[in-house]
N, C-alpha and C positions, 0 to 999 in steps of 0.2 A: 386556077385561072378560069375566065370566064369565055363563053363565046363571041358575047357583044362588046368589043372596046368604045371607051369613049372618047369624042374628039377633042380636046385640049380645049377648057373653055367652055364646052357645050353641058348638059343636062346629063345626066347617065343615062343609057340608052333607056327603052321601055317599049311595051307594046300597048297600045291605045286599047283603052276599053269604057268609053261612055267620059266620064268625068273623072276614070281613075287612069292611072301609069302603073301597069302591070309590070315587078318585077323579080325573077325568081333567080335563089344563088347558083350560082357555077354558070347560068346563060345571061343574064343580065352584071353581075356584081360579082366579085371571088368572097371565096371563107376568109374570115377575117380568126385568126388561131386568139388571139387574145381576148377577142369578147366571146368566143364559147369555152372560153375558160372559165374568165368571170360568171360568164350565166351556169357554170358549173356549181356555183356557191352562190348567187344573186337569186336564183333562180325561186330559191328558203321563201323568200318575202311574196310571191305568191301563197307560197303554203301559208304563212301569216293570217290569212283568212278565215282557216278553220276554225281557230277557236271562237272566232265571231258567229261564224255562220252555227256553230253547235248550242252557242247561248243566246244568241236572237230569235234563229229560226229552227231550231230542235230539230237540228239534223243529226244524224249518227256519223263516226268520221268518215266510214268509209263513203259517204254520202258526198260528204263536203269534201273529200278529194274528189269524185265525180264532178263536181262543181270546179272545183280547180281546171281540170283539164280544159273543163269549156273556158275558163278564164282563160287558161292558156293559145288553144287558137284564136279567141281573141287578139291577144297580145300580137300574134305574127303578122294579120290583117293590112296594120297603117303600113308596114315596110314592102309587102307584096302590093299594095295596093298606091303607091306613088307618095306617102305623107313620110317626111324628112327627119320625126321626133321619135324617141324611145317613148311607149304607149306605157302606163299604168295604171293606177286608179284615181279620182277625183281623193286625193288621202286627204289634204285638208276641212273637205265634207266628210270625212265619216263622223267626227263627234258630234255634228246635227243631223246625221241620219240615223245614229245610234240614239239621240233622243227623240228623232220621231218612231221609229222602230218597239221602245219604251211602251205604247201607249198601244201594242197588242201583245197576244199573248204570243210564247214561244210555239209555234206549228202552222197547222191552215192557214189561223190568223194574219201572223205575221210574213209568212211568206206571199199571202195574198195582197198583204200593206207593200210588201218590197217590190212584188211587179208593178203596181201600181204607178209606185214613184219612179221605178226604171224606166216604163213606157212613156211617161209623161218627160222625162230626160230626153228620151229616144225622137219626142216628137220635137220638142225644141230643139235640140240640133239638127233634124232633117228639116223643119219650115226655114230656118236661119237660113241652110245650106242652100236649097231651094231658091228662096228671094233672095239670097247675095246679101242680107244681111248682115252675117258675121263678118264677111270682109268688111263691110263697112262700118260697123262697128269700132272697129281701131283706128280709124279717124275721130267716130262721133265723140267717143267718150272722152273725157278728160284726162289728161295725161294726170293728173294731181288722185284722181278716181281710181284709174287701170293701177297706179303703184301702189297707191294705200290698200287696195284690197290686195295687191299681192303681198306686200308688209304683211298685214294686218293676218294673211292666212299664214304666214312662216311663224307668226306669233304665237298664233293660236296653236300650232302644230304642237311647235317649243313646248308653252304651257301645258296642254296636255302629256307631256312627260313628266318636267319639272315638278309640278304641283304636288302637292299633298295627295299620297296617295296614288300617284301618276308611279310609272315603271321604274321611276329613278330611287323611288322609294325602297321596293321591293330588290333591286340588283343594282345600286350604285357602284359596285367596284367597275365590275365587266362593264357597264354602260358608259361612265366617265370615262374609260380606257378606250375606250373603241371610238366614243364619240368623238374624242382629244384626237387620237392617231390619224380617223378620218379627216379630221377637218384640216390637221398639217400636213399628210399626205395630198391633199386633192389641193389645197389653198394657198399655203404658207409660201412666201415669198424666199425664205432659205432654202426649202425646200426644192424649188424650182433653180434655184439658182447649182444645188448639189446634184439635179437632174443634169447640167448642162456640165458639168467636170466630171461626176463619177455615172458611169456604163450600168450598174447595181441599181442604183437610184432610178432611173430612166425606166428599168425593165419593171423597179416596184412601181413606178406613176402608174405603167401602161395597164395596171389591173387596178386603177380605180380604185373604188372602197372595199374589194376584196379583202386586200391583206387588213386592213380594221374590223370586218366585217369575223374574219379568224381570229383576231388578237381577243377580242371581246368574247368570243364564243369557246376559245381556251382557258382566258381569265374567268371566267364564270362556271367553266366544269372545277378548275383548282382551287379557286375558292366556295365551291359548294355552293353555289348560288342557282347554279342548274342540274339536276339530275344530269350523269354520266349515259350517255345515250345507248342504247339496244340494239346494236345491228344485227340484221335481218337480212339476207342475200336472197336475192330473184328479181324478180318485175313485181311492180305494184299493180295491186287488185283494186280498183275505183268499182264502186257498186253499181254500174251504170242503170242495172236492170231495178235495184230496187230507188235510183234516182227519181225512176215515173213519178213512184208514190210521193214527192214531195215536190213537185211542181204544179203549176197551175192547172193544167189538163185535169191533172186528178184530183187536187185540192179545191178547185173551182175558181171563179176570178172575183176579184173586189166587185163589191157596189160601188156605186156612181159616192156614195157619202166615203169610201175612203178617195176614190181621185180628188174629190176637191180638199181634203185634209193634207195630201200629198202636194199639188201645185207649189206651194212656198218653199216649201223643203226642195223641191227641183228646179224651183228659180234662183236656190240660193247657192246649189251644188252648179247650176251654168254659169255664175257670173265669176266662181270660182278655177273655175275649166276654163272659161276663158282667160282668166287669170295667170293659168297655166299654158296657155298656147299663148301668149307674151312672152311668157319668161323663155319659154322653148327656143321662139325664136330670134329671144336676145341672147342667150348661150350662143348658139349659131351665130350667129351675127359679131358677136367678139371674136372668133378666128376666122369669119365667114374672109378677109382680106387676108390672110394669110395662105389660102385654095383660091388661086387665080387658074385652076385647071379644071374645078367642076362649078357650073350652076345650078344652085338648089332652089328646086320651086319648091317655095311656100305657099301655096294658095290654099287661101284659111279656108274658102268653100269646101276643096276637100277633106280639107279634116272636119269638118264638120258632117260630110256626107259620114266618111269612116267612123269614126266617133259614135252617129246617132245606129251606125250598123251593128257593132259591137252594144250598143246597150240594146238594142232588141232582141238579139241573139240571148244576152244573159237576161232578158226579164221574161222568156218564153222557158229556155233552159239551163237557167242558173240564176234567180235573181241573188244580186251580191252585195251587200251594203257597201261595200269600197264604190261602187258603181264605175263604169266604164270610164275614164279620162282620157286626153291627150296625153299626157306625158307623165313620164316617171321621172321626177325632177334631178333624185341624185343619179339614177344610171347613165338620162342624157348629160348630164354635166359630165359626169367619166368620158362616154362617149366622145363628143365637141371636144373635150381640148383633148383625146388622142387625135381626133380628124386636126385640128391644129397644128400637129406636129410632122402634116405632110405625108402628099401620095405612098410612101415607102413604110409608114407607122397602119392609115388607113385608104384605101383605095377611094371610097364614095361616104357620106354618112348615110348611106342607103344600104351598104354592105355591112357598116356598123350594127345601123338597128336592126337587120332582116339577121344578121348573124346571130345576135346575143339572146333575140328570145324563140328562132327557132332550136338554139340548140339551149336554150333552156324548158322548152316544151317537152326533148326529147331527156333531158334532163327528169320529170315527171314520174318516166319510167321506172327507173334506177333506184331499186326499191334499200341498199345501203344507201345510198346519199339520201333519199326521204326518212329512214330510219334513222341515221344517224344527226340531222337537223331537227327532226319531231321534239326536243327535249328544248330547244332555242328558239323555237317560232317568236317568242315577243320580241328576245334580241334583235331579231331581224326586223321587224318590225319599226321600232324604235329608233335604230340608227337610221333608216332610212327617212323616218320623221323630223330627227334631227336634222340630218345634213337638208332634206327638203326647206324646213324653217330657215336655216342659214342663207340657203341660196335664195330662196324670195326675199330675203332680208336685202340682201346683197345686192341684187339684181333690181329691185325696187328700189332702193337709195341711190343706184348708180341711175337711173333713169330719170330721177327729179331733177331738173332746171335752173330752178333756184330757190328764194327760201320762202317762197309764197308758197308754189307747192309744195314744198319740204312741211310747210306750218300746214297745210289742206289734210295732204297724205299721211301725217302725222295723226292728228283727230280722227280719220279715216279709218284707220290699221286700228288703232286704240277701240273703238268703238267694234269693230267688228271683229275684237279678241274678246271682248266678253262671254262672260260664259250663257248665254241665253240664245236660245234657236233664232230668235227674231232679228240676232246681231248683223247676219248679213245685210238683211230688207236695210236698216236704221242704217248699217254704215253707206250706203248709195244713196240717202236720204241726205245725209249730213255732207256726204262729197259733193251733191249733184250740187246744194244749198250755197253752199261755199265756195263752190265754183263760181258762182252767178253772183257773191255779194262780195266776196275778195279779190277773183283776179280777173273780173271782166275790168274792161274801161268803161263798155257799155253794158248796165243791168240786162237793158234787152233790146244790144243788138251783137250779134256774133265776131266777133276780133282775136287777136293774138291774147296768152294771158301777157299779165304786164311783166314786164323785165326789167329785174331788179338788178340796177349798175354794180359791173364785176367788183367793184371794191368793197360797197356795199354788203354785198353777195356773198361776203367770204372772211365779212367781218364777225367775228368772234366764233369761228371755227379751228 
């Protein structure tokens, strides 16, 4: 239980601090037992990092789990600090940060390329946050724009598995299997329906992609597809002391010729984030009428305060190619529809998110559970991509109008799954375009898009 109850109706309590709503569990919010379960086994997809960070920027592991943990206080930040979403990484940008990353070498180099683009992240969400831009932002842009790049990045996620070569390649048993269970677990309309008869079902929803997140990660020790893992009992050792030597301080900071090399690649990682703080709080917003007892601010300036907070922190002492995002698309979806299912399942979605990734911080520790996932890190990885791609898919189709946008969003998503770094910039080029030449009335004067008669609308669907 907590100290501070909230009043039917009203905000979760909080302590005022500048532009954030300070909130801590047991005084502000209760333990939520299910999501530190989950973050008991979710918690892997952080570790999912290291192999990145060892091949881009020639860290040794025990490095790149020092790097972890700062991920990790990260992650707690938007939940103590008043933002409504489960935090994780811009994942849809990392295969354009992994090809700007490409063009230095693995050490100084490229850890000096990776602060570079962090910071310039960092500043583009605090100016946003600052001028009230980002709020306003979700008016400006076009609704046909905000969904095709959300499509467009669930595609892209997708492809990056699928593809020739992609993970699917290398472990399709355990992937197919987990990826299948997750997505009839979390989606499937039988499903939900076997929730509300059988008492079993209900207790499996309430852990989200956990139990998929295990089926695949057992189908893959029994088919040989992953080494049988090592455990190791104690606490884990993060090298913290020899972390100096691989950050900026000691490595030294970019020249001015990599920021300007960097800007594009971090305009194309925020138009993506913001992509993500849509989706977030359209999840929310699909049971947000079902919680007639808590009001949840979303006020986009603060996540963009938190947001550009957490990337300064990792581009000073951790820079991370995931780079700091809003949200973690499949956890908040777990999350959201257990908050859907009423005060008695979750208290606040404040209790949800501050729950799952503090006790998956302290999860870190726990040096069997990191030994014994060491051997699955891409699994975790992977499914997570998957279900991410599904639910921008999902969430973007449900958000389109009608089929002006459907046909805008369409072109949009398409263009900005190609495999080239530049696909982002070109697909905002092509929405912004089409915006102005399809569904104005007037080229150039501002109006509703045109609305296409429901019969119309709905013919040959």
């Amino acid at each position: 239980m907590q100290i501070y109850k909230r009043v039917d109706g009203e905000e979760q309590p909080y302590w005022p601090l500048g532009p954030f709503h300070v909130r801590l569990p047991f005084v502000h919010y209760r333990w939520e037992l299910a999501e530190s379960i989950q973050a008991l086994i979710m918690f892997v997809v952080g570790l999912a990092m290291i192999p990145l960070l060892q091949k881009y920027l020639g860290l040794p592991y025990d490095v790149a789990l020092a790097y972890v943990f700062v991920g990790g206080v990260g992650y707690m930040l938007p939940a103590l600090l008043g933002v409504p979403l489960v935090p994780g990484w811009i994942t849809p940008a990392i295969p354009v940060v992994i090809l700007f990353l490409g063009g230095f070498e693995p050490g100084p180099e490229a850890i000096q390329a990776m602060f570079a683009l962090q910071i310039i992240v960092f500043l583009v969400f605090l100016i946003l946050g600052i001028t009230r831009m980002g709020s306003k932002l979700v008016d400006w842009i076009p609704n046909s724009l905000k969904n095709g790049v959300i499509i467009g990045a669930g595609i892209a996620a997708l492809l990056g598995e699928l593809k020739e070569g992609g993970r699917v390649d290398g472990t399709p048993i355990s992937l197919i299997a987990g990826s299948a269970l997750a997505i009839y677990l979390m989606f499937s309309v039988s499903f939900k329906g076997a929730c509300e008869k059988y008492k079993l079902a209900k207790q499996i929803a309430d852990f989200g992609m956990v139990p998929a997140m295990i089926f695949a990660m057992v189908v893959g020790w029994v088919v040989g597809e992953y080494p049988v893992p090592d455990i190791k009992w104690g606490i884990t050792h993060p090298d913290f002391a020899q972390m100096w030597n691989y950050l900026p301080f000691s490595v030294g900071f970019p020249s001015w010729e990599v920021y300007l090399i960097a800007i594009p690649t971090a305009l194309i990682a925020y138009v993506i984030a913001f992509g993500d703080i849509i989706v977030g709080f359209v999840l929310i917003d699909r049971v947000d009428h079902l919680r007639k007892d808590e009001a949840v601010n979303d006020d986009v300036d603060r996540i963009h305060y938190v947001t550009a907070l957490r990337n300064a922190i990792h581009a000073f002492f951790a820079p991370w190619p995931g780079l700091a995002g809003p949200l973690w698309t499949a956890a908040h979806a777990t999350v959201a529809e257990r908050y859907g299912k009423g005060k008695e399942a979750m208290e606040s979605m404040y209790s949800g998110a501050g729950t799952f990734w503090i006790a998956g911080f302290l999860a870190l520790f726990v040096l069997p559970l990191v030994t014994l996932f060491q051997p699955v890190l891409p699994i975790a990885l992977s499914l997570t991509l998957i279900l991410t791609g599904y639910i921008c898919i999902m969430v973007g189709m449900e958000q389109l109008k009608n089929n002006t946008e459907r046909g805008v969003a369409a072109l949009v998503a398409v263009v900005l799954a190609m495999p080239d770094p530049k696909s982002t910039v070109y697909a905002v080029i092509v929405g912004v375009a089409l915006h102005f030449l399809v569904e104005r009335k007037n080229v150039f004067r501002r109006d509703a898009p045109e609305e296409v008669p429901a019969a119309a609308d709905t013919a040959g669907e």
